[in-house]
C-alpha positions as CSV (number, residue, x, y, z in Angstrom):
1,X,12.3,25.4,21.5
2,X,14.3,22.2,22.0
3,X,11.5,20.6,23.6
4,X,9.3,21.6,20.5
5,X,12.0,20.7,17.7
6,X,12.5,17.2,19.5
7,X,8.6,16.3,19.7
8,X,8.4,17.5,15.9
9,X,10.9,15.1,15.0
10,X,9.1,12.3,17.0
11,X,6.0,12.8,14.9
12,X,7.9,13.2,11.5
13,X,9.8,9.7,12.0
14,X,6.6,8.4,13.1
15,X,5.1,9.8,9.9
16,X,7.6,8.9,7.7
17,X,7.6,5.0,9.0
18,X,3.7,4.8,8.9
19,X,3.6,6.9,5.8
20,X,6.3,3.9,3.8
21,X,3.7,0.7,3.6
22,X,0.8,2.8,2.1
23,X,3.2,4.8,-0.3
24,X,4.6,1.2,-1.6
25,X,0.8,-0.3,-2.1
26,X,-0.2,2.6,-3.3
27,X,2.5,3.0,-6.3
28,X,0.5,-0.8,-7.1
29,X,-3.0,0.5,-6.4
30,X,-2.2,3.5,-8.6
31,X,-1.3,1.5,-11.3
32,X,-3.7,-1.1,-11.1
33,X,-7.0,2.0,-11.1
34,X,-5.2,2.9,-14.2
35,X,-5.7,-0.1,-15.5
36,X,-9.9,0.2,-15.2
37,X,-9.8,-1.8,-11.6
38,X,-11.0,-0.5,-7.9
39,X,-8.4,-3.2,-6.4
40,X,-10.6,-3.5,-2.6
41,X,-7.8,-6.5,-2.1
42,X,-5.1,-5.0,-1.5
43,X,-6.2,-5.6,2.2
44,X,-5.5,-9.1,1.5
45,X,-2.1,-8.6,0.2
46,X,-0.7,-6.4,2.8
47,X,-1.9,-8.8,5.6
48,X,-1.0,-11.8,4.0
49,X,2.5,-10.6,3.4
50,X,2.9,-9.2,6.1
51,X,2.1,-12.6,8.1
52,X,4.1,-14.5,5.6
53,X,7.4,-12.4,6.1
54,X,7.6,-12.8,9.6
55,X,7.0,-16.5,9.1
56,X,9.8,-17.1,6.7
57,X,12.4,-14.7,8.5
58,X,11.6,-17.3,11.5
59,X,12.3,-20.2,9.5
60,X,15.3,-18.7,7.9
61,X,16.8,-16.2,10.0
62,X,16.2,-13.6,7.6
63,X,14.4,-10.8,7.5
64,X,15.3,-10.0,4.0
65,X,13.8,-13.4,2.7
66,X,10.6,-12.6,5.3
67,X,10.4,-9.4,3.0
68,X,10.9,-10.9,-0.6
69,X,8.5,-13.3,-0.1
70,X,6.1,-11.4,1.5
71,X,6.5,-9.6,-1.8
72,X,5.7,-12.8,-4.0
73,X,2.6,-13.6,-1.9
74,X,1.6,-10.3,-2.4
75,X,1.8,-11.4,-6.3
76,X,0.0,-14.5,-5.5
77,X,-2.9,-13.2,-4.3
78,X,-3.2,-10.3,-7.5
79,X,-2.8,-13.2,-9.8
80,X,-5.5,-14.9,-8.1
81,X,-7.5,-11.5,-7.9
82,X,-6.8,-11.1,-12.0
83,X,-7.8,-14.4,-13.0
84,X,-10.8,-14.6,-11.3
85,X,-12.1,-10.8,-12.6
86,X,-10.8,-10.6,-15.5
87,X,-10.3,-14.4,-16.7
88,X,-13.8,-15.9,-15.5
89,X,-15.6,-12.8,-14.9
90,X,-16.0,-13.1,-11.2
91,X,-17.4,-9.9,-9.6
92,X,-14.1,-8.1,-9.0
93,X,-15.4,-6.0,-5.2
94,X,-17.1,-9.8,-4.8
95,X,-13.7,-11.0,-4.8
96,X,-11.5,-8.5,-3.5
97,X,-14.3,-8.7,-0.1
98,X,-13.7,-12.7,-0.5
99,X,-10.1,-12.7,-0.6
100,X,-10.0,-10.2,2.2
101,X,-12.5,-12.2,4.6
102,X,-10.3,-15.3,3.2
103,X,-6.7,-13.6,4.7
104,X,-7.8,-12.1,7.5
105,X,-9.2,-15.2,8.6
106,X,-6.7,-18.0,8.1
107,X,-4.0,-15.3,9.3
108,X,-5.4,-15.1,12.5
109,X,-5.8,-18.9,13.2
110,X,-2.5,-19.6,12.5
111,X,-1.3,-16.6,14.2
112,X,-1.9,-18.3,17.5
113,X,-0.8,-21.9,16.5
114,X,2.7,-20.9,16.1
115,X,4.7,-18.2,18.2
116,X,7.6,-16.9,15.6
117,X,10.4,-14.5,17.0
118,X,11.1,-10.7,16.5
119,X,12.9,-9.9,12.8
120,X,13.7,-6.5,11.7
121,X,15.5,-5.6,8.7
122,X,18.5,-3.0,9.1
123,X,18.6,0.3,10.3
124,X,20.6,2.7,8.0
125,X,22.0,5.9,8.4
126,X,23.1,8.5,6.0
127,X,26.2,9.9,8.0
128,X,26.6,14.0,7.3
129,X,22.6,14.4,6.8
130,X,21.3,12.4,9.5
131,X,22.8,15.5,11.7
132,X,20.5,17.8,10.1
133,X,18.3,19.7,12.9
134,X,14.0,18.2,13.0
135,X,14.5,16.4,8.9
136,X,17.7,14.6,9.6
137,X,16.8,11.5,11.8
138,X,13.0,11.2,10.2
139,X,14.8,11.1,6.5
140,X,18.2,9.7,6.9
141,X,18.3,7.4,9.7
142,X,15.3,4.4,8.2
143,X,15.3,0.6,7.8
144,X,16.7,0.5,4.4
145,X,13.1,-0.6,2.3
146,X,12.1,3.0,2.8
147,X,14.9,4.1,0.6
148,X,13.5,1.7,-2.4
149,X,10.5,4.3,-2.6
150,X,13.7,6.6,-4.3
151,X,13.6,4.0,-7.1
152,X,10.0,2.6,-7.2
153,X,8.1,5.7,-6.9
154,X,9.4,7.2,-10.6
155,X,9.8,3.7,-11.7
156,X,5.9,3.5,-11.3
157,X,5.4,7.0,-13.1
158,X,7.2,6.3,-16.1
159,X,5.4,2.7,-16.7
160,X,2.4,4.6,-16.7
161,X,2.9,7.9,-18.4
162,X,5.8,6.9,-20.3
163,X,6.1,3.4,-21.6
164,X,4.2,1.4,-24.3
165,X,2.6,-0.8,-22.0
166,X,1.6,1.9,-19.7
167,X,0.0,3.2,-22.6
168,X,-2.2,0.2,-23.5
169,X,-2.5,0.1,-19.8
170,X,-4.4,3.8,-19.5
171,X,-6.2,3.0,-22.6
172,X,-7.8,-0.3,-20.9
173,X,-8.8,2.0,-18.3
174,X,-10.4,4.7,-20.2
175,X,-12.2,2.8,-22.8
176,X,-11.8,-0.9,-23.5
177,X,-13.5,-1.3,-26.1
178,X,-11.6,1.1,-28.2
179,X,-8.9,-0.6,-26.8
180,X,-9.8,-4.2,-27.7
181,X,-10.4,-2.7,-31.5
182,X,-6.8,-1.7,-31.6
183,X,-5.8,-5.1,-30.8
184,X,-4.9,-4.0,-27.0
185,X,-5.3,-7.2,-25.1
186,X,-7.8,-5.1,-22.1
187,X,-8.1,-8.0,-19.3
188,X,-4.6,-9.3,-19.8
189,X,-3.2,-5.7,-19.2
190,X,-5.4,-5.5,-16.3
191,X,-3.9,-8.8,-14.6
192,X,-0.8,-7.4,-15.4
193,X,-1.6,-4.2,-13.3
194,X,-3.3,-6.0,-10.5
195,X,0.3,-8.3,-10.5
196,X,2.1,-5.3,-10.1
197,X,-0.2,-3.9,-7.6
198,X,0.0,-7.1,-5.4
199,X,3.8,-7.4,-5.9
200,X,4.1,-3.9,-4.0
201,X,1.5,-3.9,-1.3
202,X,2.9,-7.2,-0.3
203,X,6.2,-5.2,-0.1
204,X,4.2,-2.9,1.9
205,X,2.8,-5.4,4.4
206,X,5.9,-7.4,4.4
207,X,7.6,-3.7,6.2
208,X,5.3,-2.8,8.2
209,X,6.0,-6.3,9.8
210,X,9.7,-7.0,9.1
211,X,10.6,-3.2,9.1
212,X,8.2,-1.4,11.3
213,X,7.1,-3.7,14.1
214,X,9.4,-6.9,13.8
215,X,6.2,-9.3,14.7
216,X,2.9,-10.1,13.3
217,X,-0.3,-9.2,15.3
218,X,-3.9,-10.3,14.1
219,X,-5.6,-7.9,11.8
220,X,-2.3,-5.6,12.3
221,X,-3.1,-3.6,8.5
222,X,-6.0,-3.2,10.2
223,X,-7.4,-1.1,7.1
224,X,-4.5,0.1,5.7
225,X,-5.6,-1.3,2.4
226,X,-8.6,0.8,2.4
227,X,-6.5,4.2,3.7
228,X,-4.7,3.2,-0.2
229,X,-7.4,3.3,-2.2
230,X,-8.8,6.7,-0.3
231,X,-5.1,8.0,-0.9
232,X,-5.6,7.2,-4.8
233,X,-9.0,8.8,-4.9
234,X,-7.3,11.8,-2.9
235,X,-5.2,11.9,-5.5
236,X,-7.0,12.1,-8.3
237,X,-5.2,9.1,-9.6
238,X,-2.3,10.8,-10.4
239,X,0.9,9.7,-8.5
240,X,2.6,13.0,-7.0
241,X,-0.8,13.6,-5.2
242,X,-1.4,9.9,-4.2
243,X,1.7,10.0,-2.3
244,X,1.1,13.2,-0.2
245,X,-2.3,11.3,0.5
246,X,-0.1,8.6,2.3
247,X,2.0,11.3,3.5
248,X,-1.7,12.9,5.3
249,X,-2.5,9.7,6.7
250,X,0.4,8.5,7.7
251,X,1.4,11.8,10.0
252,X,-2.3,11.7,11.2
253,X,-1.6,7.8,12.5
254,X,1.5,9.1,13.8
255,X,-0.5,11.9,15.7
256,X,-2.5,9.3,17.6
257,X,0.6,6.9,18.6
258,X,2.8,10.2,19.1
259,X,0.7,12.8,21.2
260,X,-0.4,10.1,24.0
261,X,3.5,9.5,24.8
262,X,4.2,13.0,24.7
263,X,2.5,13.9,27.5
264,X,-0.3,15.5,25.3
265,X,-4.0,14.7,26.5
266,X,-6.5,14.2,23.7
267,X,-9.4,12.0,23.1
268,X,-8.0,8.4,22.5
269,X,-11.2,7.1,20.7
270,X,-11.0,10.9,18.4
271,X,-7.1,9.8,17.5
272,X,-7.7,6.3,16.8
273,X,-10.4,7.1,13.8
274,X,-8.7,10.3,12.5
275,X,-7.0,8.4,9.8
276,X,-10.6,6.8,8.3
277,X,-12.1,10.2,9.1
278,X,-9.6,11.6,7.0
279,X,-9.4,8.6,4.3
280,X,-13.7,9.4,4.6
281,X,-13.5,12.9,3.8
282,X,-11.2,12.1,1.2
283,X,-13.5,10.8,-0.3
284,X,-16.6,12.4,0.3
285,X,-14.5,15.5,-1.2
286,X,-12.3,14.6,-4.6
287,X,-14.4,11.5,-5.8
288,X,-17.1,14.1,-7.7
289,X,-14.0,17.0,-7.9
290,X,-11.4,14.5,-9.7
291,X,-11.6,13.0,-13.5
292,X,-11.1,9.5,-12.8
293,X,-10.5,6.6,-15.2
294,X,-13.2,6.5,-17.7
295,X,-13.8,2.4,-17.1
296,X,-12.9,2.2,-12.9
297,X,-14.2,-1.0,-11.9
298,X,-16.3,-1.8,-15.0
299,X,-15.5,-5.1,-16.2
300,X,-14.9,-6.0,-19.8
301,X,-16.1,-9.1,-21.6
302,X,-14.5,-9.2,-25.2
303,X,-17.4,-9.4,-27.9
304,X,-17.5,-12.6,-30.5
């Protein structure tokens, strides 16, 4: 029973730690569908920011700046995403695919021109609760971003559901013209979303590289951004639902890292796609079951 308990709480901090990147994009990629757009950068965003934080906590010595500014790139690169959709009327999957390709690629070059050292923000641990038997040590003993998913996570709901701007917001993502007669300003509130939505996948990447791993490795979302905008469609764009999408994924990408080193045998090649299997079923299943917004990924162009 011990043996059992102790692997269960292997997989669950796993989980947990895997889970905390795609919950923080995907409180931004929530927001941002809202809005009207299918945000396919948020790729770009995690990568970038997670390459950027571990290049400024080598600089600095900090793993905290690595993660705030891996936070403003992630803003960097939704303001470029806005401006270009929903200023100039660039193709928004053209340019989410652009800005993707774009990241991935100068990320990896100048991964191997310089050769920046481990950073890892801190470890902390809720004393009393971190005793708990199987929960305590997955919950209560974290590198202390997780713990801003307490705060960001309703923060995000009550924007959307509850405030005057996440009001406009829904109506630009329903119907923009109706919207636009109102005087709602549609493709301003939609860079605003897709700001948002940047500023908290690059908190995402910038963990999983300054929390999770304490490097950078090419390519090391390696889809993530993708397994965000399955969890969004999973669910059904509202945010309770989303999250336990994440929450799916994430345990099924600690499954594949967690069996291996416990001795279990399983196919690797089976364990290394269940994740995009998942995110692909996903889809396949609650796209058609689910109301989404009634203008996803349709532009707007305000009439004379």
């Amino acid at each position: 029973m011990n043996t059992v308990a102790g692997d269960l709480e292997t997989i669950l901090s796993s989980g947990i730690r895997l889970a905390a990147p795609l919950a923080f994009a995907a409180c931004g990629e929530y927001v941002a569908e809202r809005a009207g757009t299918l945000n396919v950068s948020v790729e770009a965003m995690m990568l970038g920011a997670a390459f950027c934080s571990i290049a400024v906590a080598g600089l600095t010595g900090s793993a905290t700046a690595g993660l705030l500014v891996g936070v403003l790139l992630g803003a960097l690169v939704g303001s470029a995403h806005g401006a270009l959709s929903h200023r100039w009327h660039v193709n928004s999957f053209v340019v989410g695919l652009l800005l993707n390709a774009l990241v991935l690629g100068l990320t990896s070059y100048l991964a191997t021109v310089g050769n920046p050292s481990r950073h890892q923000v801190e470890l902390v641990s809720v004393p009393g609760l971190r005793d708990l038997p199987v929960l305590g040590a997955p919950l209560f003993v974290e590198r202390w971003p997780v713990y801003l998913l307490l705060a960001l996570v309703p923060l995000a709901w009550w924007l959307v559901e509850r405030s005057r701007w996440g009001l406009e917001l829904r109506a630009a993502g329903e119907n923009p013209e109706a919207a636009h007669m109102t005087g709602i300003r549609v493709n301003l509130r939609r860079r605003q979303a897709l700001l948002w939505c940047g500023a908290l996948a690059g908190l995402g990447g910038a963990y999983l590289a300054v929390g999770e791993v304490g490097s950078f490795n090419q390519n090391m979302t390696a889809g993530r951004g993708y397994l965000v905008i399955a969890a969004v469609i999973f669910g059904g764009w509202r945010l309770g639902r989303t999250l336990a999408g994440c929450a799916v994924f994430g345990l099924a990408d600690a499954l594949r890292l967690a069996l291996p080193a416990l001795g279990h045998t399983v196919n690797s090649q089976l364990l290394i796609s269940a994740p995009y299997l998942l995110a692909l079923l996903a889809m396949l299943l609650f796209t058609t079951r689910q109301r989404r917004p009634g203008a996803l990924a349709q532009p707007f162009r305000r009439t004379p």
